[in-house]
C-alpha positions as CSV (number, residue, x, y, z in Angstrom):
1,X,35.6,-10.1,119.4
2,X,36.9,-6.9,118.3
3,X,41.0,-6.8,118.2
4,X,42.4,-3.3,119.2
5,X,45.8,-2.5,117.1
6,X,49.0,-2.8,118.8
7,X,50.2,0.1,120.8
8,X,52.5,2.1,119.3
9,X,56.2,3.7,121.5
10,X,56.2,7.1,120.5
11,X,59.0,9.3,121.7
12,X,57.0,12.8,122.8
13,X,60.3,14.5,122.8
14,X,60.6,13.5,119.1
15,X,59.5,16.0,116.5
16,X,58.9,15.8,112.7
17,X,61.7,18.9,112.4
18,X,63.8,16.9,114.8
19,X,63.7,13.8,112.4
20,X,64.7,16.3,109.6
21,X,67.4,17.7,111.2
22,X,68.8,14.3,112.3
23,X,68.5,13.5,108.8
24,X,70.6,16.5,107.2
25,X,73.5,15.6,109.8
26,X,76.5,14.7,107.8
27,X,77.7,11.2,108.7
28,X,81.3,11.1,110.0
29,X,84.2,10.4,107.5
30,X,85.2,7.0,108.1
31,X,89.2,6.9,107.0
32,X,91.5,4.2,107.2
33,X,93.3,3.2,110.5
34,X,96.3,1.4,108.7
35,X,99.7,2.9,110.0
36,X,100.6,4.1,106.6
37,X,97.2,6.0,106.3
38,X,97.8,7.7,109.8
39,X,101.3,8.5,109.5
40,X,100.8,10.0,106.0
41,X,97.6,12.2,107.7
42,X,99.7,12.9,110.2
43,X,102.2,14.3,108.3
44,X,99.8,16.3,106.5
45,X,99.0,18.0,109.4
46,X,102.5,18.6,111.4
47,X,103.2,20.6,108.5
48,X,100.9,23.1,109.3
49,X,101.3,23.5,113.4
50,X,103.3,26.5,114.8
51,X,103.3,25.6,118.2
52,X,103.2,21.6,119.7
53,X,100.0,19.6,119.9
54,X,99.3,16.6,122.1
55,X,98.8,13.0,120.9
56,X,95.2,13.3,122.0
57,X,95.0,16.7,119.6
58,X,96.7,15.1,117.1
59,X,94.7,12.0,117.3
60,X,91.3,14.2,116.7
61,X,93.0,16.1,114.0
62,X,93.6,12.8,111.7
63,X,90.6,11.0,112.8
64,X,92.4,8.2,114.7
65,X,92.9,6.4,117.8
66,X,95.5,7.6,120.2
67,X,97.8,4.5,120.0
68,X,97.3,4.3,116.6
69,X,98.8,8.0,116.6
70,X,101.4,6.9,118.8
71,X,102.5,4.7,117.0
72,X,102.9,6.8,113.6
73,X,105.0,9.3,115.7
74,X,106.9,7.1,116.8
75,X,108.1,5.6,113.3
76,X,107.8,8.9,111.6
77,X,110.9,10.3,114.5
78,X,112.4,7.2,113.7
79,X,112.2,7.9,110.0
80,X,113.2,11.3,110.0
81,X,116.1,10.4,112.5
82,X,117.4,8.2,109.5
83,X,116.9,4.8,111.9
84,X,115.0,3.2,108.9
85,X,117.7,2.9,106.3
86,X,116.8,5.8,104.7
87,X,118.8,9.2,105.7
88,X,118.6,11.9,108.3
89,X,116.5,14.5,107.6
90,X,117.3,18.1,108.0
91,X,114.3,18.5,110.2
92,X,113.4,16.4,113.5
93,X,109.6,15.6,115.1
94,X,110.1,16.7,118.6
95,X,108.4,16.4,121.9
96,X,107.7,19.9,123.6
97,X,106.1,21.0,126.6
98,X,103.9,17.6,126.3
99,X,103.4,18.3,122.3
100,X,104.7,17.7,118.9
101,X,105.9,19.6,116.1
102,X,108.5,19.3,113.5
103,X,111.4,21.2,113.8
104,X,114.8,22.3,111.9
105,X,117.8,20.0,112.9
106,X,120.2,22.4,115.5
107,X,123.0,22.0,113.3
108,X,121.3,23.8,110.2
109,X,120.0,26.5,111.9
110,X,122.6,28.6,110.3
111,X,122.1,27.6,106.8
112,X,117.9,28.2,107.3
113,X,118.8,31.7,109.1
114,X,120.8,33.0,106.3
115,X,118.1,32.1,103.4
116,X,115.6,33.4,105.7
117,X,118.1,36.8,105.9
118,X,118.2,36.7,102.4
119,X,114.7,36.6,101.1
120,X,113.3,38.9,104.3
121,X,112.1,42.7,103.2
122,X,114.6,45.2,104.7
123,X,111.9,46.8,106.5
124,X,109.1,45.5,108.9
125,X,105.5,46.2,108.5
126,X,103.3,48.4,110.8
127,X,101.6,45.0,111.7
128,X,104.9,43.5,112.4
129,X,106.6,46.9,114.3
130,X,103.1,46.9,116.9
131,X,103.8,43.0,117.2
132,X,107.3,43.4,118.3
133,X,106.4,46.2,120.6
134,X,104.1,43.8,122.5
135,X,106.9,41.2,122.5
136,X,109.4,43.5,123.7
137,X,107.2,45.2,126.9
138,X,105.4,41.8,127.9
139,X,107.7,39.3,127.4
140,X,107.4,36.4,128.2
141,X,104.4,36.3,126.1
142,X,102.3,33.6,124.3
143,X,100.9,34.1,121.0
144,X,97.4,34.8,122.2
145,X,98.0,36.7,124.7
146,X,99.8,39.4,121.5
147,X,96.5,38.5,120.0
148,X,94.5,39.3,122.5
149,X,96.3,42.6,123.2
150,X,96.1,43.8,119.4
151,X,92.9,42.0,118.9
152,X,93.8,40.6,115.8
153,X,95.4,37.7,114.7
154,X,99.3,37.3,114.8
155,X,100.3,34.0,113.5
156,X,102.0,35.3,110.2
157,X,103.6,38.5,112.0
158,X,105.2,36.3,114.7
159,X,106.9,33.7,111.9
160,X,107.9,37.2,110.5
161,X,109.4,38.0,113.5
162,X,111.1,34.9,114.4
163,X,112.5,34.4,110.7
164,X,114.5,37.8,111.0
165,X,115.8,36.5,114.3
166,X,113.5,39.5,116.5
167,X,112.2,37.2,118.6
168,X,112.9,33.5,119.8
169,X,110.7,31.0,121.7
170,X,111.3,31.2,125.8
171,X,110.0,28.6,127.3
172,X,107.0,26.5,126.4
173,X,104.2,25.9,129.3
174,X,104.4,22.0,130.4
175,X,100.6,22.1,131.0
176,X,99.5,24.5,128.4
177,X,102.0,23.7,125.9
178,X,101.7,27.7,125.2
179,X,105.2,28.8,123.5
180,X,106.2,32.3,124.7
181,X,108.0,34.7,122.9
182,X,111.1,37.1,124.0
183,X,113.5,39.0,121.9
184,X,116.8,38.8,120.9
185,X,120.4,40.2,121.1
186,X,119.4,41.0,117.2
187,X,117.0,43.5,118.2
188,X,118.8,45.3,120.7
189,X,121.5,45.7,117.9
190,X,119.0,47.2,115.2
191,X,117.7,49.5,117.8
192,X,121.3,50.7,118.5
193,X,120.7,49.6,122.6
194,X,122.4,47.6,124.9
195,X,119.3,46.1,127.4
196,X,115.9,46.2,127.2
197,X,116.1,48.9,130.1
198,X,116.7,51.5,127.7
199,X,113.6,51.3,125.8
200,X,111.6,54.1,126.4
201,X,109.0,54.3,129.4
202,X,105.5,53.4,127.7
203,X,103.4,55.3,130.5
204,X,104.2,58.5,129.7
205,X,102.6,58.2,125.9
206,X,99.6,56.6,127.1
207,X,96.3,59.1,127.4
208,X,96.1,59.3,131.6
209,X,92.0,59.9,131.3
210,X,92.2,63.2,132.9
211,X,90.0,64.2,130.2
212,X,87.5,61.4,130.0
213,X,87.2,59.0,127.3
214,X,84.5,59.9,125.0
215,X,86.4,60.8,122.4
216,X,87.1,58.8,119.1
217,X,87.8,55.0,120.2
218,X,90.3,53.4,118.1
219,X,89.8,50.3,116.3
């Protein structure tokens, strides 16, 4: 009696360049979950963020569970807020708009201000001056949406800005946890103005298309 082979499961959506490919996939970092390992992670990262991130963001960026996150937040404000035996720092974690990030204690704003005055370049860049124009005719405006306008990015003009005191941070969006940007009384002052008002009417120096618009495009 002749015994056929046994039958064989083969997957017909399986291919020999899907097996390779599965292959090359890097496997995930595995990193430790202790609280130490987390907070210190953490850490790593809040020192980096310009505008709040969630737990749940925070949690991807360190590779870590959401309560394990919580958790580290909630000993690192402790920590910082000097309720560990060690002292107060002269910056805070903070809860906005739904996020975290670290900021400067209130009560030395002054002292960072005045360093910041000190090592700033007396005169802005052309990056920084089209940056600041946005600010000043959109305002209240998020970070993108200056980004989007000048289609480039602004991340290092805006820190600019804010260091020399041009603009300030609004509001933040409780869903979005967008920060938008406004000016300050310093700018009026530099530009020798008492309100906004008297900044000159953009319309008039824009190109109204009377002649068409195949001429150069600007990039």
């Amino acid at each position: 009696m002749t015994v056929d082979p046994p039958a064989v499961a083969v997957d017909a959506a399986a291919t020999p360049v899907d097996a390779v490919a599965a292959a090359e996939q890097p496997a995930p970092v595995a990193r430790p979950t202790d609280p130490a390992s987390v907070a210190r992670r953490l850490e790593a990262i809040l020192l980096v963020l310009d505008e709040p991130q969630s737990l749940v963001s925070l949690a991807a960026a360190v590779a870590a569970p959401v309560p394990a996150v919580r958790q580290a937040v909630a000993g690192l404000v402790a920590d910082y807020d000097g309720q560990t035996g060690g002292p107060v720092r002269g910056f805070e974690l903070r809860e906005v708009g739904g996020g975290w990030r670290l900021y400067v204690r209130e009560e030395y704003d002054d002292v960072v201000g005045e360093f910041v005055n000190t090592q700033a370049p007396s005169r802005l860049s052309q990056a920084a001056l089209e940056t600041l124009a946005v600010i000043a005719y959109k305002q209240p405006v998020t970070r993108g949406q200056v980004a989007s306008i000048r289609a480039v990015n602004v991340d290092s003009v805006v820190r600019t800005l804010l260091s020399r005191g041009l603009i300030a941070e609004v509001f933040t969006d409780p869903d979005t946890g967008a920060i938008h940007y406004g000016t300050t009384d310093q700018l009026l002052v530099n530009l020798g103005i008492n309100s906004l008002d008297e900044l000159p009417h953009i319309s008039p120096l824009l190109d109204d298309g009377a002649d068409g618009f195949d001429g150069e495009v600007l990039k």
